[in-house]
Structure formats: structure tokens, C-alpha cells
Residue, then its C-alpha position, 0 to 999 in steps of 0.5 A: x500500500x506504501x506510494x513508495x519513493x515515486x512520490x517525490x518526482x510525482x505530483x499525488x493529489x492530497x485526498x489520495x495521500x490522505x486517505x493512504x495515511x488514514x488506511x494504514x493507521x487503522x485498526x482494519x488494516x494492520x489487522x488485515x496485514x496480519x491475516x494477509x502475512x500468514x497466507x503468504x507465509x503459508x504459500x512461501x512454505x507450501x512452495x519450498x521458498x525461504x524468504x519472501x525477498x527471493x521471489x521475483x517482483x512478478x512473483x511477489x504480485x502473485x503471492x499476494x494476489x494469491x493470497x487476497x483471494x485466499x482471504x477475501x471472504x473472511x471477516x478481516x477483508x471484508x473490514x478493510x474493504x468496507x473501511x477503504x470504501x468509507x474513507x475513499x468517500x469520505x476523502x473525496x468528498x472532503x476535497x471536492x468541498x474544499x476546492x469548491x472556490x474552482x470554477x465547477x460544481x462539487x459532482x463535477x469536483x469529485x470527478x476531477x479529483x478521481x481523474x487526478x487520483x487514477x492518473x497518478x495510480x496508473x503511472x505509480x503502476x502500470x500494470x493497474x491498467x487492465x482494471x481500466x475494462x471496468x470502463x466497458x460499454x462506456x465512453x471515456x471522459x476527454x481526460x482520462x481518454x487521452x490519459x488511457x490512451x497514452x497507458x495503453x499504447x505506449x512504446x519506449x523503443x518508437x519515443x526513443x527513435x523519434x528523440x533520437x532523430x529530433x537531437x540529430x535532425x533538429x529542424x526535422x528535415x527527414x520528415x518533410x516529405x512534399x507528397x505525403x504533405x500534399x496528400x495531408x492537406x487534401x485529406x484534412x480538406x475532403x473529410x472536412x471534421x470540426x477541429x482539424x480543417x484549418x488547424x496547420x498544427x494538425x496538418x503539421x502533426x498528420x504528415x510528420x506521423x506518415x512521414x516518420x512511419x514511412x521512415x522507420x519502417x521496418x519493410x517497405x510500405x506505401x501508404x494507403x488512404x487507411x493510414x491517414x484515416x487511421x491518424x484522425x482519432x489520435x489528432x482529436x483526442x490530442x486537440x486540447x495540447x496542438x495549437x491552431x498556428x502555434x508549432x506542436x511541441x517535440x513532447x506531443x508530437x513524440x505522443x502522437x507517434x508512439x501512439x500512432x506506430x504502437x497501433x498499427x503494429x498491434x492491428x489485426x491482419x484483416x484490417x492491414x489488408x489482408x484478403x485470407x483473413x478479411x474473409x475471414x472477418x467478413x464471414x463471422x460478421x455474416x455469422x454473428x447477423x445470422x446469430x443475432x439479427x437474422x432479418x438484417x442478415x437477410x436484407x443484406x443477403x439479398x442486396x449483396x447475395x442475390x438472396x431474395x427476402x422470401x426465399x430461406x437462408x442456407x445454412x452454408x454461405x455462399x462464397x459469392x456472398x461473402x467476397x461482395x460483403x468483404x468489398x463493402x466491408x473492407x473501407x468500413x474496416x481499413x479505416x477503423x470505422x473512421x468518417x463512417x461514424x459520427x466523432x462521439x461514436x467513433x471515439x467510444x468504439x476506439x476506446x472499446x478497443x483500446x482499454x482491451x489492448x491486452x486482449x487480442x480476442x476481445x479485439x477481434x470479437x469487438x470489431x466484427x459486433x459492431x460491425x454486426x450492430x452497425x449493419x442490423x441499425x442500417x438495415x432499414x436504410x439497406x431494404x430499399x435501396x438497389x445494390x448498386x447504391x448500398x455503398x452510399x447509402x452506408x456512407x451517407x447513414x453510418x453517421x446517424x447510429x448513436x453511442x447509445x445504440x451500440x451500447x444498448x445492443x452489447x448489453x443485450x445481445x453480447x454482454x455474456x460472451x464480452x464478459x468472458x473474453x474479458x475475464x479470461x485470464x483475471x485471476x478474480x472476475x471483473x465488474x463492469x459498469x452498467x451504462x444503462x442505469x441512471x445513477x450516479x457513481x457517488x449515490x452512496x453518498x446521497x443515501x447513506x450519512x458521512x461516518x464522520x460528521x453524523x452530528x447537526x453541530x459538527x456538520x454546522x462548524x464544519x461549513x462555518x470553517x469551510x465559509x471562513x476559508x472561502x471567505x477569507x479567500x475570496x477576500x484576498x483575492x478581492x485585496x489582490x485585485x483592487x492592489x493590481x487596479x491601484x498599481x495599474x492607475x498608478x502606473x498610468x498616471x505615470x505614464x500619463x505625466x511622462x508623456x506630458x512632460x516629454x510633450x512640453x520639453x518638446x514644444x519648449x525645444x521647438x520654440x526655441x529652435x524657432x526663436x534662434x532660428x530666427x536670429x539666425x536669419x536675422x544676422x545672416x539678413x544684416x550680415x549681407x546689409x553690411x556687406x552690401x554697403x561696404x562694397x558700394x563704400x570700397x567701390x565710390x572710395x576706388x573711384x574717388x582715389x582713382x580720379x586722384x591719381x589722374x589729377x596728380x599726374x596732370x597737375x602735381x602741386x595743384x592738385x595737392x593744395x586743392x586736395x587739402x584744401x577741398x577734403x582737410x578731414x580726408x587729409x586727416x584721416x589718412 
């Protein structure tokens, strides 16, 4: 029962751990380690070994399944049965009252916390995966399918190959392949499903998927229209992680691939295009309508057989039936029901498949019934339609058969038979859910008092603490907000009188490069004033000294005598 040291590097939900510590330190539990010890040690002497520590870790799991089923209708079981029954309950519902400030309600809450505890537990043990066919004939939650999905079709050998390949070739030019692209994109146009048109993370995810199957592929293949179509449930599932624009990250695409390849390995020959076993296929298919729905096997022997509704079915089936059937039945089942179905039904039939990955039986045997069902649902669409129009018709009307249809025909028609096949090899018959009951999963809860808060006042303070906490909570987040408005006024006005002030150093720059501007013309305009005057000046002196000269080369003396006397201050001057 320890969680062992995996605890650290795993993120346990606090119910879980709770209710761990509250079973271990009760009375129930060490009385039953007790009882379970001594099977044990009477199955370690009966088998001649030592120690319990000699065995191997598959053969300790054994031992003490061994040695629970040994015990399992005493007194001491029954006790830690019925206490971790209550302290389960009790834990959950617990958590879901606290956390009751999420966005959800407390049916919704008690829900997600068991989504937190099973997806712990299965990667805690793994091998806790084959109680997961409990969830048989029913749809699985969006979490816990893509999380189940995941559990059963991992493969360490694909995700190593696919990082390996990422570390060598970081923009992944092995994988771009221009016709597998092209074909992706005309693919996604043509099936046209909500999600997937227009997503280029999709189309990118799709082609890389192809092209690294291609790639490692250990013999030559071509792919097929069934490739692509096979890749559909696993980009739906994984929409919730693949952006519309945005690139996938490495991590999802390894996902989707490990996935992708793991699924195909596993396939059964008849649906890898194999025309022995889809014969094969194709007449147990025609068997089960006969066992089962006889009227359908009839209409469709007649419209694929030549058989005439009156005329009696032999009991030998004839070979020219069951080639025309294996034709109309090979895209059906090449595809995995894919674009036949609607999403909602197509991703409940794979979950049917893949929660039983373990066996291989079951696989085959789930295949050809809904097969069967489909057919049975479709045949009053097949009774007045022509042979020539019965592919069109399956296509156009596939779509309408409902989740609740094929669970309603299990229950009734293949309930027994499915539950021996999943039985098979379970050391203690398993439970399956009944999707036709309208219970809920916690009714025990609304029929049968808490053990713990049986008294009015207890449950009273318990909601007065619970409304404190709430309270208290919803008050923080009340001061968190208004300090994140206060900072946000603040930081607006400031930057409000930053840009103001930078507004008036600028208008202040301006004017005052306008004003130097102008003294710059200014003194550029006197400047040339001056110029101007002194040049006429120079030119009227030039002129006034040339006549000089001329008057002093003709007249020597009297020119000087009438130049000192006509211009005394001149004389001066010079």
C-alpha cells in the first residue's frame, strides 16, 4: 500500500495521500496485514521458498494476489474493504468541498479529483491498467481518454527513435516529405471534421506521423488512404495540447507517434489488408447477423447475395456472398470505422478497443459486433435501396447510429460472451459498469450519512470553517485585485505625466529652435546689409582715389593744395 519513493518526482493529489495515511493507521488494516502475512507465509512454505525477498517482483504480485483471494471472504477483508470504501468517500468528498472556490460544481469536483487520483495510480503502476475494462460499454471522459490512451499504447523503443532523430535532425528535415504533405492537406480538406480543417498544427502533426512511419519502417510500405484515416482519432483526442498556428511541441508530437506506430503494429491482419483473413472477418460478421439479427442478415443477403427476402437462408454461405460483403466491408474496416461514424461514436468504439489492448480476442470479437450492430441499425436504410447504391447509402447513414445504440445492443445481445473474453485470464472476475442505469457513481453518498460528521453541530462548524476559508479567500483575492487596479492607475498616471512632460520639453525645444532660428536669419539678413554697403563704400572710395591719381599726374602741386584744401578731414584721416 506504501506510494513508495515515486512520490517525490510525482505530483499525488492530497485526498489520495490522505486517505493512504488514514488506511494504514487503522485498526482494519494492520489487522488485515496480519491475516494477509500468514497466507503468504503459508504459500512461501507450501512452495519450498525461504524468504519472501527471493521471489521475483512478478512473483511477489502473485503471492499476494494469491493470497487476497485466499482471504477475501473472511471477516478481516471484508473490514478493510468496507473501511477503504468509507474513507475513499469520505476523502473525496472532503476535497471536492474544499476546492469548491474552482470554477465547477462539487459532482463535477469529485470527478476531477478521481481523474487526478487514477492518473497518478496508473503511472505509480502500470500494470493497474487492465482494471481500466471496468470502463466497458462506456465512453471515456476527454481526460482520462487521452490519459488511457497514452497507458495503453505506449512504446519506449518508437519515443526513443523519434528523440533520437529530433537531437540529430533538429529542424526535422527527414520528415518533410512534399507528397505525403500534399496528400495531408487534401485529406484534412475532403473529410472536412470540426477541429482539424484549418488547424496547420494538425496538418503539421498528420504528415510528420506518415512521414516518420514511412521512415522507420521496418519493410517497405506505401501508404494507403487507411493510414491517414487511421491518424484522425489520435489528432482529436490530442486537440486540447496542438495549437491552431502555434508549432506542436517535440513532447506531443513524440505522443502522437508512439501512439500512432504502437497501433498499427498491434492491428489485426484483416484490417492491414489482408484478403485470407478479411474473409475471414467478413464471414463471422455474416455469422454473428445470422446469430443475432437474422432479418438484417437477410436484407443484406439479398442486396449483396442475390438472396431474395422470401426465399430461406442456407445454412452454408455462399462464397459469392461473402467476397461482395468483404468489398463493402473492407473501407468500413481499413479505416477503423473512421468518417463512417459520427466523432462521439467513433471515439467510444476506439476506446472499446483500446482499454482491451491486452486482449487480442476481445479485439477481434469487438470489431466484427459492431460491425454486426452497425449493419442490423442500417438495415432499414439497406431494404430499399438497389445494390448498386448500398455503398452510399452506408456512407451517407453510418453517421446517424448513436453511442447509445451500440451500447444498448452489447448489453443485450453480447454482454455474456464480452464478459468472458474479458475475464479470461483475471485471476478474480471483473465488474463492469452498467451504462444503462441512471445513477450516479457517488449515490452512496446521497443515501447513506458521512461516518464522520453524523452530528447537526459538527456538520454546522464544519461549513462555518469551510465559509471562513472561502471567505477569507475570496477576500484576498478581492485585496489582490483592487492592489493590481491601484498599481495599474498608478502606473498610468505615470505614464500619463511622462508623456506630458516629454510633450512640453518638446514644444519648449521647438520654440526655441524657432526663436534662434530666427536670429539666425536675422544676422545672416544684416550680415549681407553690411556687406552690401561696404562694397558700394570700397567701390565710390576706388573711384574717388582713382580720379586722384589722374589729377596728380596732370597737375602735381595743384592738385595737392586743392586736395587739402577741398577734403582737410580726408587729409586727416589718412
Amino acid at each position: 500500500m506504501s506510494l513508495g519513493n515515486e512520490e517525490k518526482d510525482i505530483n499525488v493529489p492530497k485526498w489520495l495521500s490522505d486517505c493512504k495515511e488514514a488506511i494504514t493507521s487503522s485498526s482494519e488494516w494492520k489487522q488485515y496485514i496480519l491475516t494477509l502475512n500468514d497466507a503468504i507465509r503459508q504459500q512461501l512454505e507450501d512452495s519450498h521458498v525461504p524468504f519472501f525477498t527471493d521471489l521475483s517482483q512478478t512473483s511477489r504480485i502473485h503471492f499476494v494476489d494469491t493470497a487476497m483471494r485466499a482471504t477475501e471472504n473472511g471477516t478481516d477483508y471484508r473490514s478493510i474493504h468496507d473501511k477503504v470504501t468509507s474513507l475513499v468517500n469520505h476523502h473525496l468528498h472532503t476535497s471536492a468541498i474544499s476546492h469548491s472556490h474552482r470554477p465547477h460544481t462539487k459532482p463535477q469536483g469529485i470527478i476531477q479529483q478521481t481523474y487526478e487520483g487514477i492518473e497518478y495510480l496508473l503511472h505509480r503502476w502500470p500494470f493497474l491498467r487492465s482494471k481500466l475494462t471496468i470502463f466497458f460499454n462506456c465512453p471515456l471522459p476527454k481526460h482520462l481518454r487521452h490519459l488511457i490512451w497514452k497507458t495503453f499504447l505506449a512504446d519506449a523503443n518508437v519515443s526513443h527513435k523519434f528523440l533520437a532523430q529530433c537531437k540529430d535532425d533538429p529542424d526535422k528535415r527527414k520528415l518533410f516529405n512534399p507528397e505525403i504533405s500534399e496528400n495531408c492537406r487534401k485529406f484534412i480538406r475532403r473529410i472536412n471534421l470540426q477541429g482539424l480543417n484549418g488547424s496547420e498544427g494538425a496538418f503539421y502533426c498528420m504528415k510528420s506521423i506518415l512521414a516518420f512511419y514511412l521512415l522507420v519502417a521496418e519493410q517497405p510500405v506505401s501508404l494507403d488512404p487507411k493510414e491517414y484515416f487511421i491518424t484522425v482519432p489520435f489528432l482529436l483526442v490530442a486537440m486540447q495540447h496542438i495549437q491552431i498556428t502555434n508549432p506542436v511541441p517535440d513532447k506531443v508530437l513524440s505522443l502522437l507517434i508512439e501512439e500512432y506506430c504502437s497501433f498499427k503494429k498491434n492491428l489485426p491482419m484483416f484490417v492491414q489488408d489482408s484478403d485470407k483473413d478479411l474473409k475471414s472477418f467478413t464471414k463471422n460478421v455474416i455469422q454473428t447477423l445470422r446469430q443475432k439479427y437474422p432479418n438484417a442478415e437477410q436484407v443484406v443477403a439479398q442486396k449483396c447475395g442475390g438472396v431474395h427476402e422470401e426465399a430461406a437462408i442456407t445454412s452454408d454461405i455462399d462464397r459469392e456472398f461473402i467476397q461482395k460483403m468483404s468489398i463493402l466491408l473492407k473501407p468500413v474496416i481499413q479505416n477503423m470505422f473512421v468518417v463512417y461514424f459520427n466523432l462521439e461514436t467513433l471515439l467510444y468504439v476506439w476506446d472499446q478497443y483500446i482499454i482491451t489492448a491486452d486482449n487480442t480476442s476481445f479485439q477481434n470479437s469487438w470489431l466484427i459486433a459492431v460491425t454486426a450492430i452497425s449493419l442490423n441499425c442500417l438495415k432499414g436504410y439497406l431494404r430499399n435501396t438497389t445494390s448498386a447504391d448500398i455503398n452510399l447509402i452506408l456512407l451517407e447513414n453510418w453517421p446517424m447510429i448513436t453511442v447509445l445504440d451500440i451500447q444498448f445492443e452489447v448489453k443485450n445481445k453480447f454482454n455474456e460472451e464480452f464478459e468472458s473474453l474479458l475475464n479470461v485470464g483475471q485471476q478474480r472476475k471483473m465488474t463492469f459498469l452498467d451504462p444503462s442505469l441512471n445513477n450516479t457513481f457517488w449515490q452512496k453518498w446521497y443515501t447513506s450519512p458521512s461516518l464522520e460528521y453524523t452530528q447537526p453541530q459538527d456538520r454546522r462548524l464544519f461549513k462555518e470553517i469551510l465559509h471562513a476559508e472561502k471567505e477569507r479567500i475570496n477576500q484576498q483575492l478581492e485585496r489582490n485585485q483592487l492592489e493590481i487596479q491601484r498599481e495599474k492607475l498608478q502606473y498610468k498616471q505615470q505614464l500619463e505625466e511622462i508623456l506630458e512632460q516629454s510633450r512640453n520639453e518638446k514644444q519648449l525645444m521647438l520654440r526655441e529652435q524657432n526663436s534662434l532660428q530666427e536670429k539666425l536669419n536675422k544676422e545672416i539678413a544684416d550680415h549681407k546689409t553690411c556687406s552690401q554697403d561696404a562694397a558700394i563704400k570700397i567701390a565710390e572710395l576706388n573711384a574717388e582715389l582713382q580720379t586722384l591719381r589722374e589729377l596728380s599726374l596732370k597737375f602735381p602741386d595743384s592738385t595737392r593744395d586743392h586736395a587739402e584744401n577741398t577734403n582737410p578731414s580726408s587729409a586727416r584721416t589718412c
